[in-house]
N, CA, C, O and CB atoms as a CASP TS submission, in Angstrom:
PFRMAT TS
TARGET T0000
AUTHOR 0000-0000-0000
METHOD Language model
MODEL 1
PARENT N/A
ATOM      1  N   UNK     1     -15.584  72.913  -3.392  1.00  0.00           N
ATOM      2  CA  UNK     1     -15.871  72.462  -2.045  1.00  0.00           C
ATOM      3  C   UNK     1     -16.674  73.512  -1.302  1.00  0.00           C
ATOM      4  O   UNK     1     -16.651  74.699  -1.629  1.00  0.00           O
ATOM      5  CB  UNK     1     -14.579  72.143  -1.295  1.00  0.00           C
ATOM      6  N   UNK     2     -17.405  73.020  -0.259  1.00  0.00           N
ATOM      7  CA  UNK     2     -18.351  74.075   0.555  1.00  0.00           C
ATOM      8  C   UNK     2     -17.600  74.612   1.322  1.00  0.00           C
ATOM      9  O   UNK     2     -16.556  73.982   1.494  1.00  0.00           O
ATOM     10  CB  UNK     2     -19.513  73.605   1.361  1.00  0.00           C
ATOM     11  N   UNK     3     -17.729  75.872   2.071  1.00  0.00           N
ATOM     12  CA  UNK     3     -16.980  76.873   3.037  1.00  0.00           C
ATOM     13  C   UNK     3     -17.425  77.307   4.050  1.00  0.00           C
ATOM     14  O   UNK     3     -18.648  77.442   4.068  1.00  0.00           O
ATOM     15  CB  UNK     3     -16.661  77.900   2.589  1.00  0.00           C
ATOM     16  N   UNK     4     -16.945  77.550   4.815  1.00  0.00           N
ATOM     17  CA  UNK     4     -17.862  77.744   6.002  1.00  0.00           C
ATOM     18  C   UNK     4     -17.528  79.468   6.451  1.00  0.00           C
ATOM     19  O   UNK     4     -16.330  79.738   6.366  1.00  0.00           O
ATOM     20  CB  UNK     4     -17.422  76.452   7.391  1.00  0.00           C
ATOM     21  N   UNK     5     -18.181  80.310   6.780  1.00  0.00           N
ATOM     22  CA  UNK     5     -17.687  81.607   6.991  1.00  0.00           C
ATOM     23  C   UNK     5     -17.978  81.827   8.491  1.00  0.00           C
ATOM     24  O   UNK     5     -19.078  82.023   9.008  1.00  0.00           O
ATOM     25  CB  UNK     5     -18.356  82.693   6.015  1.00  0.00           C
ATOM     26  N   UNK     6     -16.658  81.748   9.136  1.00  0.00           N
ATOM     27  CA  UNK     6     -16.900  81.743  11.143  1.00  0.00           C
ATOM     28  C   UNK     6     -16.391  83.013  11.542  1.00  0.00           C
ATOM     29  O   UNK     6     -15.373  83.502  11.052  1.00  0.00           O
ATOM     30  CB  UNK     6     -15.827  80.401  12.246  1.00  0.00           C
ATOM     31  N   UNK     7     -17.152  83.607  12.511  1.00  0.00           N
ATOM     32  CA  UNK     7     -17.034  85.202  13.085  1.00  0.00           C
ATOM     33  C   UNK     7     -17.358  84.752  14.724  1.00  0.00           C
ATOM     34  O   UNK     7     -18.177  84.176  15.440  1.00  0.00           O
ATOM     35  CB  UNK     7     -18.466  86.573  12.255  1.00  0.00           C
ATOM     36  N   UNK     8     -15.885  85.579  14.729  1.00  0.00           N
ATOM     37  CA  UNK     8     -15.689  85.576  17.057  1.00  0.00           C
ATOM     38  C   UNK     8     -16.591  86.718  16.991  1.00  0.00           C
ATOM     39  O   UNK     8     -16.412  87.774  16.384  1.00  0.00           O
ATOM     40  CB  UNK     8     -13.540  86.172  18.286  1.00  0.00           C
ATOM     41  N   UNK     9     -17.838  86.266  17.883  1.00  0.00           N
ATOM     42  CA  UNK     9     -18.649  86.993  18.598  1.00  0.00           C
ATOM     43  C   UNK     9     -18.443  87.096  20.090  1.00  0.00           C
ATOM     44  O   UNK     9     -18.962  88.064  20.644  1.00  0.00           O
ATOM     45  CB  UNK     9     -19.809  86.561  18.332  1.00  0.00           C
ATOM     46  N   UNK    10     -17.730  86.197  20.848  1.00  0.00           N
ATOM     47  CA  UNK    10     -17.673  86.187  22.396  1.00  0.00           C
ATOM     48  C   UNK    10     -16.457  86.519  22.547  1.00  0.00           C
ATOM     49  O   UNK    10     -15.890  86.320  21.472  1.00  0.00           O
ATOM     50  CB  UNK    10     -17.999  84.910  23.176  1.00  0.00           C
ATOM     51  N   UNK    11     -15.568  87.023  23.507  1.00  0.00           N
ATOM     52  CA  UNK    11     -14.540  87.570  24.144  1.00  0.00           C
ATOM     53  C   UNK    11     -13.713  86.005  24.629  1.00  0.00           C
ATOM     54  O   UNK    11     -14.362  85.634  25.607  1.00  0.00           O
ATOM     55  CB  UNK    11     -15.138  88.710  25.444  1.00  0.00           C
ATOM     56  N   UNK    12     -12.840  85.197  24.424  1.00  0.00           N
ATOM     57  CA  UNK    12     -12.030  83.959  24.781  1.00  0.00           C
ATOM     58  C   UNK    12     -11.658  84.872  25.816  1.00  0.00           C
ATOM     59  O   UNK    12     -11.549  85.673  24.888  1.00  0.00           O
ATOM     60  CB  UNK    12     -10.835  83.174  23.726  1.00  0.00           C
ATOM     61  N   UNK    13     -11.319  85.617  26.957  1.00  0.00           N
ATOM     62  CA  UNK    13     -11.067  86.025  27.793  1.00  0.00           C
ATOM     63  C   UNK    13     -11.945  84.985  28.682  1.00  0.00           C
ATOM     64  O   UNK    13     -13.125  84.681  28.507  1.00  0.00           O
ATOM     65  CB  UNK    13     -11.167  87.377  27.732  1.00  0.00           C
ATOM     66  N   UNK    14     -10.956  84.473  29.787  1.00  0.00           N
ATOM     67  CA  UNK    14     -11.387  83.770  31.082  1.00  0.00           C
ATOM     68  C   UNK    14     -11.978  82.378  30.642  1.00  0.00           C
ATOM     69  O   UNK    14     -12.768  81.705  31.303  1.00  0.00           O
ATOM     70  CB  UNK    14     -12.542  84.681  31.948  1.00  0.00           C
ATOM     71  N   UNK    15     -11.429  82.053  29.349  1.00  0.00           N
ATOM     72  CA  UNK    15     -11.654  80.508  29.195  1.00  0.00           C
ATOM     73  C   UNK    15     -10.421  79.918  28.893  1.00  0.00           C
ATOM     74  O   UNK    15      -9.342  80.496  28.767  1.00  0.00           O
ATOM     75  CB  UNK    15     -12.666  80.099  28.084  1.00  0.00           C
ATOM     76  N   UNK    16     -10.698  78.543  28.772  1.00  0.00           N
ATOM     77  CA  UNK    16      -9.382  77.864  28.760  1.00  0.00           C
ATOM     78  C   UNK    16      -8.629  78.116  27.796  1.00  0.00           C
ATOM     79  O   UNK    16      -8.982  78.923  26.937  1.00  0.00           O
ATOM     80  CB  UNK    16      -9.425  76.607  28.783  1.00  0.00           C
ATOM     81  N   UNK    17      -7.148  77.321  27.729  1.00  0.00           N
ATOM     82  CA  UNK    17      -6.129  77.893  27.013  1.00  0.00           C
ATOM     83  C   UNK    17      -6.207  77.395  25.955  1.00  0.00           C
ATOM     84  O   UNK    17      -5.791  78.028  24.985  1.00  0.00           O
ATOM     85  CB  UNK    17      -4.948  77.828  27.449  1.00  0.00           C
ATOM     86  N   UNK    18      -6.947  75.666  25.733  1.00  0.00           N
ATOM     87  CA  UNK    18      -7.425  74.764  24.282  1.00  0.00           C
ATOM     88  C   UNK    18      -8.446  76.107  23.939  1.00  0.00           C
ATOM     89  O   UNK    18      -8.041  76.796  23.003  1.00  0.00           O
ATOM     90  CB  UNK    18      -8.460  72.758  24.554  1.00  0.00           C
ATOM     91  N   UNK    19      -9.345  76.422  24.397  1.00  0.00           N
ATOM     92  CA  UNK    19      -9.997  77.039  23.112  1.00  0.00           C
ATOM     93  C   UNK    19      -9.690  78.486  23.053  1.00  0.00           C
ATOM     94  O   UNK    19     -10.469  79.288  22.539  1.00  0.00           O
ATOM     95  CB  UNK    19     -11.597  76.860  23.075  1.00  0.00           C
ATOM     96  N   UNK    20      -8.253  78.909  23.719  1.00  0.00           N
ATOM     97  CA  UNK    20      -7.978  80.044  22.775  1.00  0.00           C
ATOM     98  C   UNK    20      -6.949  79.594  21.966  1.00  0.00           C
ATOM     99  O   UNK    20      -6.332  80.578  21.559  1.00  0.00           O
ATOM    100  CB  UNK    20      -7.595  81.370  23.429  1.00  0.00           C
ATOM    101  N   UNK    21      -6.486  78.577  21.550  1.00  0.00           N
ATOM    102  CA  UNK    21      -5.832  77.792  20.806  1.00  0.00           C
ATOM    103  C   UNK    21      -6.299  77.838  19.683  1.00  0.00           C
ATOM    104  O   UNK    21      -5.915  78.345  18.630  1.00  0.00           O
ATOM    105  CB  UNK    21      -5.743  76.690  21.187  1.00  0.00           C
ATOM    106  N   UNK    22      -7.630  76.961  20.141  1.00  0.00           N
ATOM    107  CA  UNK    22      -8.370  76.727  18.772  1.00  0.00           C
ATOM    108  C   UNK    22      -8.981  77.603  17.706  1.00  0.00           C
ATOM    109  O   UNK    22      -9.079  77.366  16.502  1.00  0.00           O
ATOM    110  CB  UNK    22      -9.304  76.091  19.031  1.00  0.00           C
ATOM    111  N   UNK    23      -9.429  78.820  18.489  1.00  0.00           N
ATOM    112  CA  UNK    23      -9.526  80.129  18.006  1.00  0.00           C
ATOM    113  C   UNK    23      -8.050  80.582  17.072  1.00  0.00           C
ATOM    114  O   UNK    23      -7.956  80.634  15.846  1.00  0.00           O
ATOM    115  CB  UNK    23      -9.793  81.097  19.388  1.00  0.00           C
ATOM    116  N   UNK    24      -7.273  80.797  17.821  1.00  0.00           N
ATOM    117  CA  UNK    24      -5.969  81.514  17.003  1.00  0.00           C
ATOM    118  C   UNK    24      -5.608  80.676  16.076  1.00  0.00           C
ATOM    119  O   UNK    24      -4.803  81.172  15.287  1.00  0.00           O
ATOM    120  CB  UNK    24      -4.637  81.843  17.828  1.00  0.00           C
ATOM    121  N   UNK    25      -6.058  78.969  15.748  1.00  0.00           N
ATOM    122  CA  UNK    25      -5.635  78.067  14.771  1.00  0.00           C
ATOM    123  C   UNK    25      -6.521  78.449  13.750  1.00  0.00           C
ATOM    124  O   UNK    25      -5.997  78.382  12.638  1.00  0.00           O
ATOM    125  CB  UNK    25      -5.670  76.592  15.140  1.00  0.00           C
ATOM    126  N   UNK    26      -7.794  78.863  13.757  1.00  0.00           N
ATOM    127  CA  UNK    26      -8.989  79.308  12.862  1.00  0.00           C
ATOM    128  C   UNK    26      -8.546  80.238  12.361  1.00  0.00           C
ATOM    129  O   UNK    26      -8.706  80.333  11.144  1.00  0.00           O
ATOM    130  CB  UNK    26     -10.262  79.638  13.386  1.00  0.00           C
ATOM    131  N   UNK    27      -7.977  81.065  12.916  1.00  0.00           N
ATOM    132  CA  UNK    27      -7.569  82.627  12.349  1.00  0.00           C
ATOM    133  C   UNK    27      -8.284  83.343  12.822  1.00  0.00           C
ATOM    134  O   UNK    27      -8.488  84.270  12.038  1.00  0.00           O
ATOM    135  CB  UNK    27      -7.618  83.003  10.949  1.00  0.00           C
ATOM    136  N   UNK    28      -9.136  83.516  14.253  1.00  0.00           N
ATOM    137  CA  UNK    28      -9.937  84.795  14.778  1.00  0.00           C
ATOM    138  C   UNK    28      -8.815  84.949  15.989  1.00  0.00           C
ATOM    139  O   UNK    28      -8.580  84.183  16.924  1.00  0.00           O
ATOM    140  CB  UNK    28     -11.854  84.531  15.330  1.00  0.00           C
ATOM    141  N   UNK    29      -8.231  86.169  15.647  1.00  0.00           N
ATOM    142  CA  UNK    29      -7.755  86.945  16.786  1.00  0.00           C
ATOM    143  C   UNK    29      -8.134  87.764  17.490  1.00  0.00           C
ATOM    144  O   UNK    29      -7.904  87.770  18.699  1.00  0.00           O
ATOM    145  CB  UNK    29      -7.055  87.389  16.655  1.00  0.00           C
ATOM    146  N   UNK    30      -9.089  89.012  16.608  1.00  0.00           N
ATOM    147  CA  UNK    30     -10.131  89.660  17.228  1.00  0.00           C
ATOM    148  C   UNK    30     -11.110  89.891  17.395  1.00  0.00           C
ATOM    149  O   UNK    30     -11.429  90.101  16.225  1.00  0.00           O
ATOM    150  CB  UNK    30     -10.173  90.157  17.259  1.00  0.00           C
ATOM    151  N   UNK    31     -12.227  90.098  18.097  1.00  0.00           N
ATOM    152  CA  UNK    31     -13.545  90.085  17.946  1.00  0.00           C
ATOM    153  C   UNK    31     -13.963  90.548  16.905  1.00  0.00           C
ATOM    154  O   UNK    31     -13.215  91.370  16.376  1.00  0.00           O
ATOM    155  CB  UNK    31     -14.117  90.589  18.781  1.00  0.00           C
ATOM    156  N   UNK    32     -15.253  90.241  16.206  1.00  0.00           N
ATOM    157  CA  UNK    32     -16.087  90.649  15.353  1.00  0.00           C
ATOM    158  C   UNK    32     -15.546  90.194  14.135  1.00  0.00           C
ATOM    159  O   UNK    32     -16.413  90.134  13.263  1.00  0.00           O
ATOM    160  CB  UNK    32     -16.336  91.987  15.434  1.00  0.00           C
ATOM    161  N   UNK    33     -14.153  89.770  13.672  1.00  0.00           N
ATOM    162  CA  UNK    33     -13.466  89.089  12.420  1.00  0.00           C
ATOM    163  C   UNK    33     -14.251  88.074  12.161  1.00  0.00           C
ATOM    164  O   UNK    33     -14.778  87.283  12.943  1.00  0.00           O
ATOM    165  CB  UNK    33     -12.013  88.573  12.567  1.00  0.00           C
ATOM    166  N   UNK    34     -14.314  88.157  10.712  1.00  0.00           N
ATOM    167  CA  UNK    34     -14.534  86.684  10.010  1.00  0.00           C
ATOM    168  C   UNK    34     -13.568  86.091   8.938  1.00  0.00           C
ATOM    169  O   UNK    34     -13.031  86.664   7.989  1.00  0.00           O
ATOM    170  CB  UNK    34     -15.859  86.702   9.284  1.00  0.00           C
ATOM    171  N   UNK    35     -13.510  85.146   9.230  1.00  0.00           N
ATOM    172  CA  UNK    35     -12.462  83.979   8.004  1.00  0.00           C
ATOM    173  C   UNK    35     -13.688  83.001   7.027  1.00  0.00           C
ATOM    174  O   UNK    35     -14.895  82.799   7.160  1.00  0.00           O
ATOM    175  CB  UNK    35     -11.169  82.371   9.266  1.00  0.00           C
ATOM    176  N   UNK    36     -13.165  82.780   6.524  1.00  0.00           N
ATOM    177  CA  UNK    36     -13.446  81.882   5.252  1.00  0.00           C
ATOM    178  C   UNK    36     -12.571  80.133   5.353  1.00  0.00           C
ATOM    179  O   UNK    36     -11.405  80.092   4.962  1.00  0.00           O
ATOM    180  CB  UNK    36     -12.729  82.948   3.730  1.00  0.00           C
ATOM    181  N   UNK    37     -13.090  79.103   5.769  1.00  0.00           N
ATOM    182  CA  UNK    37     -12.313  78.003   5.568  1.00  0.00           C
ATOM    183  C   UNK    37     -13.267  76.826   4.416  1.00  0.00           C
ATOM    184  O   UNK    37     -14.454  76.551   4.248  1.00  0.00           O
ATOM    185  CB  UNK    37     -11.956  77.382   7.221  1.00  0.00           C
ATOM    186  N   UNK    38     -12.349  76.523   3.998  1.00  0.00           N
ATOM    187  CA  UNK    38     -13.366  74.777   3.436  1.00  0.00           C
ATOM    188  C   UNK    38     -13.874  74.141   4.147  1.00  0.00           C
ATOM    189  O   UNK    38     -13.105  73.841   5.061  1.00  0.00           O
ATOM    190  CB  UNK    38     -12.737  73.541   2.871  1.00  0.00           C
ATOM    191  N   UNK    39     -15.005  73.649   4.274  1.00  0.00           N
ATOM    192  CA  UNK    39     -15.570  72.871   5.097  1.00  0.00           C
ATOM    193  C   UNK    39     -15.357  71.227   5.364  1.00  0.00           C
ATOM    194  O   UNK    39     -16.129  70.315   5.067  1.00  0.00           O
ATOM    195  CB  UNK    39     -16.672  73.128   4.781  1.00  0.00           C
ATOM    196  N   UNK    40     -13.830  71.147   6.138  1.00  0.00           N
ATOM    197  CA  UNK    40     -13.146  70.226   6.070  1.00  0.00           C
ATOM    198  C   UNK    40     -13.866  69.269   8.004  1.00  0.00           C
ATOM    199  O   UNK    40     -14.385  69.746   9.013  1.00  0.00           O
ATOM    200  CB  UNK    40     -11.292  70.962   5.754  1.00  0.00           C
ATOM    201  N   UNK    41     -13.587  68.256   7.712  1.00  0.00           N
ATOM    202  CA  UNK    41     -14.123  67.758   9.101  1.00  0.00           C
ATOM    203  C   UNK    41     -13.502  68.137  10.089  1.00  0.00           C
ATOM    204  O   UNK    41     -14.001  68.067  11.213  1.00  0.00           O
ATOM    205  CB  UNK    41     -14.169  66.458   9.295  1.00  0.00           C
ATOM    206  N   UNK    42     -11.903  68.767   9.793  1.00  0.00           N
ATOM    207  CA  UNK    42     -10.605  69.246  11.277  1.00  0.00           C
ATOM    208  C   UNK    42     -11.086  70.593  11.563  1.00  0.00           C
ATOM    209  O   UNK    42     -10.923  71.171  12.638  1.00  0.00           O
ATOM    210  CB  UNK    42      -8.523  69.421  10.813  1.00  0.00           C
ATOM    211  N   UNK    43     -11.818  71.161  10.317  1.00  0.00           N
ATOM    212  CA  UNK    43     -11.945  72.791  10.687  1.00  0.00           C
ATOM    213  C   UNK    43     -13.555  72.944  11.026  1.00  0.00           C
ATOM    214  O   UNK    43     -14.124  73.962  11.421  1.00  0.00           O
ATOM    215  CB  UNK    43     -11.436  73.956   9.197  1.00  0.00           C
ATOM    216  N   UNK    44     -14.196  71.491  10.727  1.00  0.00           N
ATOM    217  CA  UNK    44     -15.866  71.643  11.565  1.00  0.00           C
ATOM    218  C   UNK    44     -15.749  71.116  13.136  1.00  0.00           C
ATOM    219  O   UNK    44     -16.553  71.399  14.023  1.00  0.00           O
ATOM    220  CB  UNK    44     -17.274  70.430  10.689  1.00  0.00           C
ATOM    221  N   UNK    45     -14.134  69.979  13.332  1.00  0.00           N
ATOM    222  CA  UNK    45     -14.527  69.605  14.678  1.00  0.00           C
ATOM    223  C   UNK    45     -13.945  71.054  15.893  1.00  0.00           C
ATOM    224  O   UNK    45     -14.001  71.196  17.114  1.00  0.00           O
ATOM    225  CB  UNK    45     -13.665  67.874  14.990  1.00  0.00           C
ATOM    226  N   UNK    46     -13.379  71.954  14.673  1.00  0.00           N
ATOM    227  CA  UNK    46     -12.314  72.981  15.700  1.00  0.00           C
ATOM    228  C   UNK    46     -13.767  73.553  16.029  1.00  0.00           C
ATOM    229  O   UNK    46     -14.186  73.384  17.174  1.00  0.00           O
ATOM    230  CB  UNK    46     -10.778  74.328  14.883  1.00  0.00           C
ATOM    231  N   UNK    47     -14.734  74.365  14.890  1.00  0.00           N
ATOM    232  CA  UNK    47     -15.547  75.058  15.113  1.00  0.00           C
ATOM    233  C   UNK    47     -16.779  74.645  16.604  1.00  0.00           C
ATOM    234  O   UNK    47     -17.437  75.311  17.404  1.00  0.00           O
ATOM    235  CB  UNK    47     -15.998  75.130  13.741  1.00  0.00           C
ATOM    236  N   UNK    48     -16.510  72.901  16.267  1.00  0.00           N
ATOM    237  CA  UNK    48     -17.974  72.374  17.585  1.00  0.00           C
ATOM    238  C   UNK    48     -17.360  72.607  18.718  1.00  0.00           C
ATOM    239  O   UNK    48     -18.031  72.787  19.734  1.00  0.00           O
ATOM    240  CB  UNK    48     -18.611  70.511  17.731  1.00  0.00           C
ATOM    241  N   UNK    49     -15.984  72.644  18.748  1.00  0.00           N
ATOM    242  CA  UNK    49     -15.436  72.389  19.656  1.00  0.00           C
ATOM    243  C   UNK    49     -15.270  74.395  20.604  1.00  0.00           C
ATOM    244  O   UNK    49     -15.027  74.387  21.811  1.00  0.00           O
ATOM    245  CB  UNK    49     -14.014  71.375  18.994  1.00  0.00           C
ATOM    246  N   UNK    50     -15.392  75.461  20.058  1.00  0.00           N
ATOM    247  CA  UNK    50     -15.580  76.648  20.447  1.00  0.00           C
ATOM    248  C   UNK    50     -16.966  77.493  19.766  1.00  0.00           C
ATOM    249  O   UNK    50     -16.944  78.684  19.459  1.00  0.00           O
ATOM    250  CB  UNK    50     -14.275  77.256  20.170  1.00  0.00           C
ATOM    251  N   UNK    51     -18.272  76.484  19.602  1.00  0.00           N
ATOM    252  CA  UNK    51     -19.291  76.712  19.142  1.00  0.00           C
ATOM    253  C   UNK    51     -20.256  78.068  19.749  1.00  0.00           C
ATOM    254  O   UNK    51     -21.039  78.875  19.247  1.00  0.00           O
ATOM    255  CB  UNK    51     -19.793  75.490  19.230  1.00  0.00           C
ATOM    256  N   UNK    52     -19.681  77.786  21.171  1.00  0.00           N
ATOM    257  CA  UNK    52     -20.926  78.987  22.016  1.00  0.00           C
ATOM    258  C   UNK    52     -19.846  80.304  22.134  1.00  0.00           C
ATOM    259  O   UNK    52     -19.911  81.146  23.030  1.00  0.00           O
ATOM    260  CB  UNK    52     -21.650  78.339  24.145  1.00  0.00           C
ATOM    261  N   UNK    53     -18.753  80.298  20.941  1.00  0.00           N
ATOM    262  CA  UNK    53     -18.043  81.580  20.892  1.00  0.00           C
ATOM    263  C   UNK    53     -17.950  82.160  19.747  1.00  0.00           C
ATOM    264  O   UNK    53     -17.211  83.133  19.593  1.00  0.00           O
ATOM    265  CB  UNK    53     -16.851  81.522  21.312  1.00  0.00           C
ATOM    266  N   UNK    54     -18.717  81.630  18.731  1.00  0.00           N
ATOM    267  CA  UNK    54     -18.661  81.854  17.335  1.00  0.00           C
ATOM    268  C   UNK    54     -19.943  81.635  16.764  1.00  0.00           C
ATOM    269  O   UNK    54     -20.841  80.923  17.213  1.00  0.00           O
ATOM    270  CB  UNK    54     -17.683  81.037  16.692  1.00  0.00           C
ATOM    271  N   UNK    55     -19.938  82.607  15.292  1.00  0.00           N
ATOM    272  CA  UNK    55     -21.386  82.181  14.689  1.00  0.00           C
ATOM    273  C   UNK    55     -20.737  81.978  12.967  1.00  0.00           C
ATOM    274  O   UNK    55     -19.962  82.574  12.220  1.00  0.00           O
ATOM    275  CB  UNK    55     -22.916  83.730  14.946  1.00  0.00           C
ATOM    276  N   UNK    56     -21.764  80.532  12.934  1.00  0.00           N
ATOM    277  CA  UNK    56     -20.935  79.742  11.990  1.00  0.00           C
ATOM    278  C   UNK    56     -22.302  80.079  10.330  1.00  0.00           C
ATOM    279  O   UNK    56     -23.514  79.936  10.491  1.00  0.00           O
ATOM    280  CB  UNK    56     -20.676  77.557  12.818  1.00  0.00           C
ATOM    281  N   UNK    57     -21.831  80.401   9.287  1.00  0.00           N
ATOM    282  CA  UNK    57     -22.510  80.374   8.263  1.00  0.00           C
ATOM    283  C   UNK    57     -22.048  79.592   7.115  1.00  0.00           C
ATOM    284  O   UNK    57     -20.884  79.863   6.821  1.00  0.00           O
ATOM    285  CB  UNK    57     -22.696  81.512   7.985  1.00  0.00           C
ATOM    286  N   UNK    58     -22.622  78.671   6.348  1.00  0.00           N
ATOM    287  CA  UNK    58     -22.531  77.858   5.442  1.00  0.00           C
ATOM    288  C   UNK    58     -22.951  78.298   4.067  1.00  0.00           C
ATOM    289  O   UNK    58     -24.080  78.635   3.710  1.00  0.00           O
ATOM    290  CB  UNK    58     -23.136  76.865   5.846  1.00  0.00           C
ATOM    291  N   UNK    59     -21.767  78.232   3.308  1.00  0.00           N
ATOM    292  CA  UNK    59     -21.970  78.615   2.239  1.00  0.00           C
ATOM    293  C   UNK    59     -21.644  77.739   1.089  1.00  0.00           C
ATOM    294  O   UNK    59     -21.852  78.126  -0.060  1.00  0.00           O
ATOM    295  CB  UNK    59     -21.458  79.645   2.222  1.00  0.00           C
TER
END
């Protein structure tokens, strides 16, 4: 299956509480981390859904 490799580039400080949710469900707790997920449609709608806080690479 394809994977997607997502890294917190923006600070979730002073945004809402869904997308520091959605963040800590991804597995980025701290800045500059990257995870590794399958490129499943629940873990592409989490990613659209905190897009302008992350940079997403397809692998």
């Amino acid at each position: 299956m394809a994977t997607v490799k997502i890294t917190l580039v923006k600070s979730p400080i002073d945004r809402p509480h869904r997308q520091k949710n959605t963040l800590v469900a991804l597995g980025l707790t701290k800045m500059h981390r990257t995870v590794e997920h399958v490129a499943t449609p629940q873990i592409l709608g989490m990613v659209k859904k905190v897009s302008h806080l992350v940079n997403v690479v397809n692998n």
